[in-house]
Structure formats: structure tokens, C-alpha cells
C-alpha positions as CSV (number, residue, x, y, z in Angstrom):
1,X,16.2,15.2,8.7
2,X,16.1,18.3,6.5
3,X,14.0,21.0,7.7
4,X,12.6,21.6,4.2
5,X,9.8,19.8,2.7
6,X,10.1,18.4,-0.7
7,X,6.8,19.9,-3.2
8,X,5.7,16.4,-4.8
9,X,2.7,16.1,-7.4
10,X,0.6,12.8,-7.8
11,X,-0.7,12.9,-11.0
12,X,-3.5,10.3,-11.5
13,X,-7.1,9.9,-12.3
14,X,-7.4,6.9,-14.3
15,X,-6.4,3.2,-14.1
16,X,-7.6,-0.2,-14.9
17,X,-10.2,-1.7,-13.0
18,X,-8.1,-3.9,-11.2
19,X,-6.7,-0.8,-9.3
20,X,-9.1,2.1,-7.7
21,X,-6.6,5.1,-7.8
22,X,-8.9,6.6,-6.0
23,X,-8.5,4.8,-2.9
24,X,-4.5,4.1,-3.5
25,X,-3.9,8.0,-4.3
26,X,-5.2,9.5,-0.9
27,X,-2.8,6.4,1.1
28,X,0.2,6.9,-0.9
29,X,0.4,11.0,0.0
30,X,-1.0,10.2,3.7
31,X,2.2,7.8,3.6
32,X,4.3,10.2,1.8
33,X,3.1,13.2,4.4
34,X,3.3,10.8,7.6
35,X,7.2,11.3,7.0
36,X,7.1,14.8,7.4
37,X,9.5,14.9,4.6
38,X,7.3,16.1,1.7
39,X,4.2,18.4,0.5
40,X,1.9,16.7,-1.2
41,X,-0.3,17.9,-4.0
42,X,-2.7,16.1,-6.7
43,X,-4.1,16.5,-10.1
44,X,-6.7,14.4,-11.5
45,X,-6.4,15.7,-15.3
46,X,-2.6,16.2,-16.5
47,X,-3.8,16.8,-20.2
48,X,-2.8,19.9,-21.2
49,X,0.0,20.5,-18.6
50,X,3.2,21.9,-19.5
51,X,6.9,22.6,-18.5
52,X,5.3,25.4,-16.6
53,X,2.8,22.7,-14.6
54,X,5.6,20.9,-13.3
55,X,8.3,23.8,-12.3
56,X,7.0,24.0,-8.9
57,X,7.9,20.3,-7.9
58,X,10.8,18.1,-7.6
59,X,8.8,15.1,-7.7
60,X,6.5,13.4,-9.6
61,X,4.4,10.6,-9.2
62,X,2.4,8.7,-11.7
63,X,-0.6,6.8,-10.0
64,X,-1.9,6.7,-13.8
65,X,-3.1,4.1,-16.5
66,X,-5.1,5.3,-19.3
67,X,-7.0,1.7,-20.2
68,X,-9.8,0.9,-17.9
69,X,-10.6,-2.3,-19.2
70,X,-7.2,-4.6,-19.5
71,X,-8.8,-6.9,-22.3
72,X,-10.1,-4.5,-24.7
73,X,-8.1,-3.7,-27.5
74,X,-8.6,0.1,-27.6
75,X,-6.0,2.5,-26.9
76,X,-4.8,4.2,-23.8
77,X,-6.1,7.9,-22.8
78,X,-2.6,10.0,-23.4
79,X,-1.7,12.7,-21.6
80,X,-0.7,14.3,-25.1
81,X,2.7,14.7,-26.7
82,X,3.2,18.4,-25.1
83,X,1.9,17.1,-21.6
84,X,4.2,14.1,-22.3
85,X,7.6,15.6,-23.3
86,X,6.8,18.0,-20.0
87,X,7.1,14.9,-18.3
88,X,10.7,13.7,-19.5
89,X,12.1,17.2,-19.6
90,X,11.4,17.5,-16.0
91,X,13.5,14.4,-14.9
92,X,16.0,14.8,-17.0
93,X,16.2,18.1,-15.9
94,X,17.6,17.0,-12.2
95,X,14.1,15.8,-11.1
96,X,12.6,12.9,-9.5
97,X,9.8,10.3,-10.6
98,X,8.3,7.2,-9.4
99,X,6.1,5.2,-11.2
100,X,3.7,3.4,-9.2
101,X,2.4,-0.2,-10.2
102,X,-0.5,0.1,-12.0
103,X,1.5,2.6,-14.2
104,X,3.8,0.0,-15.2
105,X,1.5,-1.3,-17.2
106,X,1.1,2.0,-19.2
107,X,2.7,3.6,-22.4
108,X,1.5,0.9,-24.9
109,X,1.9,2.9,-27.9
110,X,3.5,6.0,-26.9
111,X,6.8,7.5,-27.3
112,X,8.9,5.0,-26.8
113,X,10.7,7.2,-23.9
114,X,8.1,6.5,-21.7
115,X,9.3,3.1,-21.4
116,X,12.8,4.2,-21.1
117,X,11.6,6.9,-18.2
118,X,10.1,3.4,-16.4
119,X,13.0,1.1,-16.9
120,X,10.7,-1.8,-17.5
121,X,7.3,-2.1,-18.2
122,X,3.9,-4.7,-18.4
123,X,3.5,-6.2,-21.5
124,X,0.4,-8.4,-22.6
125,X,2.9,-10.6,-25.0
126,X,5.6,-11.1,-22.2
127,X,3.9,-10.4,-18.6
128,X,2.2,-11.9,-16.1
129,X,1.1,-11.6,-12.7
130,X,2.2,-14.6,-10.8
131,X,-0.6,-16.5,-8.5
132,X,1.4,-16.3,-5.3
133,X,-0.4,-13.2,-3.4
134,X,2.5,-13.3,-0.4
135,X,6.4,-13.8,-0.9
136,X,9.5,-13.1,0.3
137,X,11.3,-9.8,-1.2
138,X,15.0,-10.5,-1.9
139,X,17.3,-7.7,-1.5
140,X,19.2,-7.2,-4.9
141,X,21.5,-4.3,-4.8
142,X,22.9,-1.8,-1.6
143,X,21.6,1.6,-2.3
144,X,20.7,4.3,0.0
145,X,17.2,3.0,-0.9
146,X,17.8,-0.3,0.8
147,X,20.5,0.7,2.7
148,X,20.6,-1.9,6.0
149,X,17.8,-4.2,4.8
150,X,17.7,-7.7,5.4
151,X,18.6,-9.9,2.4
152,X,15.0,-11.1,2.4
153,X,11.6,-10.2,4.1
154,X,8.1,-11.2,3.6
155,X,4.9,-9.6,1.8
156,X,1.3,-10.2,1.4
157,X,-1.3,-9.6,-0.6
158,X,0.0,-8.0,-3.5
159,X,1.0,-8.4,-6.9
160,X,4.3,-10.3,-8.1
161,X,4.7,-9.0,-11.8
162,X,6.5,-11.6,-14.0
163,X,8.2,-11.2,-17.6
164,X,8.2,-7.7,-17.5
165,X,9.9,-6.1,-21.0
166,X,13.4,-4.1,-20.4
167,X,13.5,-1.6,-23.1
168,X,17.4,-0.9,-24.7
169,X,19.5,1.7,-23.5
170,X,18.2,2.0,-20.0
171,X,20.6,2.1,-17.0
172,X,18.6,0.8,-14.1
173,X,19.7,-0.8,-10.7
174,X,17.5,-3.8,-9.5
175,X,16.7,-2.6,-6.0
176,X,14.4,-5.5,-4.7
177,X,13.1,-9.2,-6.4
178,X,10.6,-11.7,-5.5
179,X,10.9,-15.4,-6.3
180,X,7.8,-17.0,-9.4
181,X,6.8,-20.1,-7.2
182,X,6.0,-22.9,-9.2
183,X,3.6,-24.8,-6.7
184,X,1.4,-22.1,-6.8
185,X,1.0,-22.6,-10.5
186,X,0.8,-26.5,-10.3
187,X,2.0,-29.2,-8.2
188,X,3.4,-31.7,-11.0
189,X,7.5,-31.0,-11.0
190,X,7.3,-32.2,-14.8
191,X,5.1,-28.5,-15.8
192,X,7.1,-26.2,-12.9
193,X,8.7,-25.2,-16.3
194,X,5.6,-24.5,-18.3
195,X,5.4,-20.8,-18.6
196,X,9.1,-18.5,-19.1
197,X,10.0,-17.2,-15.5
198,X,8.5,-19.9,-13.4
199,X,11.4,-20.8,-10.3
200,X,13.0,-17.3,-11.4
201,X,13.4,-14.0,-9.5
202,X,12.0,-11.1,-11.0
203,X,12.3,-7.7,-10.5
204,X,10.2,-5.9,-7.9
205,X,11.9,-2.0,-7.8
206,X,14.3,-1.0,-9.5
207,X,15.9,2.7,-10.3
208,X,16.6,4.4,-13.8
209,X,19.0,7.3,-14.3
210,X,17.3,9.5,-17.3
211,X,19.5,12.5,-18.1
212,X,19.9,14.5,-14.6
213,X,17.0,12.9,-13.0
214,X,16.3,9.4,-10.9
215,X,13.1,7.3,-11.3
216,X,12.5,4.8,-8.8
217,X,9.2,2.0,-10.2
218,X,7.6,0.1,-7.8
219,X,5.9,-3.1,-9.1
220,X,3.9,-3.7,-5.4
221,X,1.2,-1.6,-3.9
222,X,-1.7,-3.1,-4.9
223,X,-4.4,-1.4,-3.0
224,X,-4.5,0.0,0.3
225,X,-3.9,-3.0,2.5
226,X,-0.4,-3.9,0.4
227,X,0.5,0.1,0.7
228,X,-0.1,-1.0,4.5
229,X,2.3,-3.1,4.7
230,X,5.9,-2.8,6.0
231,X,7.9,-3.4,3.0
232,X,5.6,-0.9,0.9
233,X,6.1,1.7,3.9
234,X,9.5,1.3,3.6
235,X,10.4,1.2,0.4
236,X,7.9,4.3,-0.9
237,X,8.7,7.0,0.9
238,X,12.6,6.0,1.2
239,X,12.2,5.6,-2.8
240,X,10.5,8.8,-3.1
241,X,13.1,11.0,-0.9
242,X,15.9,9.3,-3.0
243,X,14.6,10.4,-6.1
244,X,13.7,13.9,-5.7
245,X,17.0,14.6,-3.9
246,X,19.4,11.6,-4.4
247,X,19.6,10.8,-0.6
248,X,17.6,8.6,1.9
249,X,17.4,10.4,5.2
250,X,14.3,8.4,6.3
251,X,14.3,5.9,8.7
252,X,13.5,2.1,7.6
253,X,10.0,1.1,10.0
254,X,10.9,-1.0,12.6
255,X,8.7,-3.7,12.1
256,X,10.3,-4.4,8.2
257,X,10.7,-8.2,8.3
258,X,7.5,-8.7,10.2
259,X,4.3,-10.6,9.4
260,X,1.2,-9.2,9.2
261,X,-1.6,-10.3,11.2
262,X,-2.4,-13.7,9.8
263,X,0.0,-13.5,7.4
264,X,3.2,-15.8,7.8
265,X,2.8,-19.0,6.5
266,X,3.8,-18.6,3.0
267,X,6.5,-16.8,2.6
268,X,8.2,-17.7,5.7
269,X,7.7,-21.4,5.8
270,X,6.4,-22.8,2.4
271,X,8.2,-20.8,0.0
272,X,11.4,-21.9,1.4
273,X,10.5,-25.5,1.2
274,X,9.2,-25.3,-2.3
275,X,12.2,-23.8,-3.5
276,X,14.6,-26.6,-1.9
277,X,12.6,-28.7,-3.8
278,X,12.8,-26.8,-7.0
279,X,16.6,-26.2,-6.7
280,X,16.6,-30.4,-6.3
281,X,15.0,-30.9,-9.1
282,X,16.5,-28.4,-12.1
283,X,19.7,-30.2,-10.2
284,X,18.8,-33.8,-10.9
285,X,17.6,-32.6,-14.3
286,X,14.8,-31.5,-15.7
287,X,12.7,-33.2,-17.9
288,X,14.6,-31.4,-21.7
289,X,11.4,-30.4,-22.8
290,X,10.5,-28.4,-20.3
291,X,13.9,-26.7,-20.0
């Protein structure tokens, strides 16, 4: 592993009251610093920052969304239009980003290059988060990322964003999907097509390229127990490294592909089941109308 440390910024200090950043920001740079790999440093307030804020780093992570209430129509805090373009000069300078769940959800409004910086992003007319709290994780692409991970693996208690918007022009690699399980919307075959997505995989990580730079977003991580478990520990940090410097020198935890305490029925055994029955019955032909 390379001696030198990589200077990383956590910028953060507001999101929606489904997700306590201030819990979630401490764990992700303990996790992050655990590694030995980078040098963590965080700001509460990026308004007002500049080009000159972020020259010191070669990451950036945005633990940031600027609506605390979900269901109000008011509009997100900014970080401003100066503090803003700062942001996508950086990466497209060479440097490295990733955006970190609740952020996803983010950028309603704003220059539209924030949701090209993101990939894909939340979107009250399109997304959802699915019911199922623990799923498998399928492997999608070979990348240094996921280099050597199983095709699947499971996770719990976290979210499973579904219908997430894909704005134009992006080139993105899908690193990692989980599977919309109709049973655990309802148990009558005739409605397992009642809302767009449900039997489908969606995307869970996924990179961008934007100019120079890589972004890595992470749609799990939902509080300090998900951040916790093995598939967030290995795909952050190994996410992180990847995008500040291109290459992936740390080591996958051994225990990827394990349960957590009390936490392998599921994924593991139901979810399989449920989608052999699923598969049987798009194949025998679904009712039209729900097609």
C-alpha cells in the first residue's frame, strides 16, 4: 500500500431527517481512516468556498442534502453558484468525488451538472425506496472497485433506491444492483407489476467519468449500523481510493458475503425463492395489464 496518505474533505452539515449526518459523518472518516490510506478532514458550512478551499485535497465527499423536511415544497439550501462550480472544477480537474446516499437525493433545481457530477439521482416523480430493508447485492461490472467479489452477497438494514433518474450525456459504469422484491410490496402475483421497477434490478453504485476526474455514488449507507456492515466497508473505502487515485490497493474485508448477526433470512433464503417465483410467473404470462 502506498506510503502516502490521500488529504480527503467531507463536506456536510445538512440532510433530511431521515439521515442524521451527524452520526454517519464521524463513521464514514473513522472507516475511511481505519484504512490507513487517507487523512480525513471536515467542514460543516461549504458556502462560500472556492477553488482555493478545495486545492489541498484529492477527494471530496458529499455527506450533504440541503432539504430537511422531504415533503415540503421549499427549496434546497445551495452551496451557491461560486461554491458550486468549485465543486465540478475540482473533479474535472483529475480529482475524486463520491456522493454518499442521502446526497443522491440532492440538486433539485440546481445546475443541471450536478446531476451529471452524480450520474443518477432521487427524484420525487420517478423514485422510490423499496420496502425490502435486507437484499442480496449483485455484482454488475469488474472494476478495480469490485475486483474479486462474489457475483452476489447479502445486506441489511438499509435502503434499496428504486427509479432513480439518469441524466443525458453521462458515462457511468454500474458497479453493484440489488433486486425490487415484489412480495415485499404485496403478496397477489396479479399487482407484482403495480409500480415501474417492481422484479427489476436497480442500480446500487455506480462510477461517472467527469472531465479528468472519477465519482463513485453510493446509494447504501443508511446510518451507522448499514455503514457497519461488510458490503458498505468494502465498497466505501475501496470506492474512495479508486476515485482520488484511479486504483484500488485496499483489501476486500474478509467477512464480505457474511450475515450479520440475526440477519440471514432474507436475502439468503427468501429472496431467492420469491424471485423463482417471479421469473415463473412473467414466464407463463403476465396478466397484459399489468405488463
Amino acid at each position: 500500500m502506498p506510503d502516502s496518505k490521500i488529504p480527503t474533505l467531507i463536506i456536510t452539515g445538512m440532510t433530511d431527517v431521515h439521515h442524521d449526518w451527524r452520526s454517519t459523518t464521524p463513521a464514514l472518516k473513522e472507516l475511511l481512516e481505519g484504512t490507513g490510506r487517507f487523512d480525513v478532514r471536515v467542514t460543516e458550512e461549504f458556502r462560500g468556498a472556492t477553488s482555493a478551499t478545495l486545492e489541498p485535497y484529492d477527494l471530496v465527499i458529499l455527506n450533504y442534502y440541503g432539504r430537511r423536511d422531504p415533503w415540503r415544497d421549499v427549496p434546497e439550501e445551495r452551496f451557491g453558484e461560486s461554491a458550486e462550480q468549485a465543486l465540478f472544477d475540482f473533479v474535472a480537474s483529475g480529482k475524486g468525488l463520491i456522493a454518499y446516499h442521502p446526497t443522491l437525493a440532492g440538486g433539485v433545481g440546481w445546475d443541471p451538472e450536478y446531476e451529471r457530477l452524480l450520474g443518477g439521482v432521487m427524484r420525487e416523480r420517478t423514485s422510490r425506496r423499496a420496502p425490502n430493508n435486507d437484499f442480496l447485492i449483485h455484482t454488475a461490472e469488474q472494476h478495480p472497485i469490485t475486483a474479486g467479489w462474489p457475483a452476489e452477497f447479502p445486506h441489511y438494514g438499509d435502503d434499496l433506491y428504486v427509479g432513480l433518474e439518469w441524466p443525458e450525456g453521462v458515462t457511468k459504469t454500474i458497479l453493484l444492483t440489488g433486486w425490487d422484491n415484489p412480495l415485499r410490496y404485496t403478496q397477489v402475483p396479479s399487482q407484482w407489476r403495480a409500480l415501474p421497477g417492481m422484479g427489476e434490478e436497480h442500480p446500487v453504485a455506480w462510477t461517472v467519468e467527469y472531465g479528468a476526474g472519477r465519482a463513485v455514488s453510493i446509494g447504501i449507507g443508511h446510518n451507522v449500523a448499514a455503514i457497519g456492515h461488510p458490503a458498505f466497508r468494502a465498497l466505501f473505502p475501496r470506492s474512495a481510493e479508486w476515485a482520488a487515485t484511479g486504483e484500488v490497493t485496499i483489501a476486500t474485508p474478509d467477512d464480505l458475503g457474511e450475515p450479520v448477526e440475526g440477519g440471514d433470512w432474507w436475502p439468503t433464503t427468501l429472496e431467492p425463492m420469491v424471485r423463482q417465483m417471479f421469473d415463473e410467473w412473467v414466464a407463463a404470462g403476465e396478466p397484459a395489464a399489468q405488463k
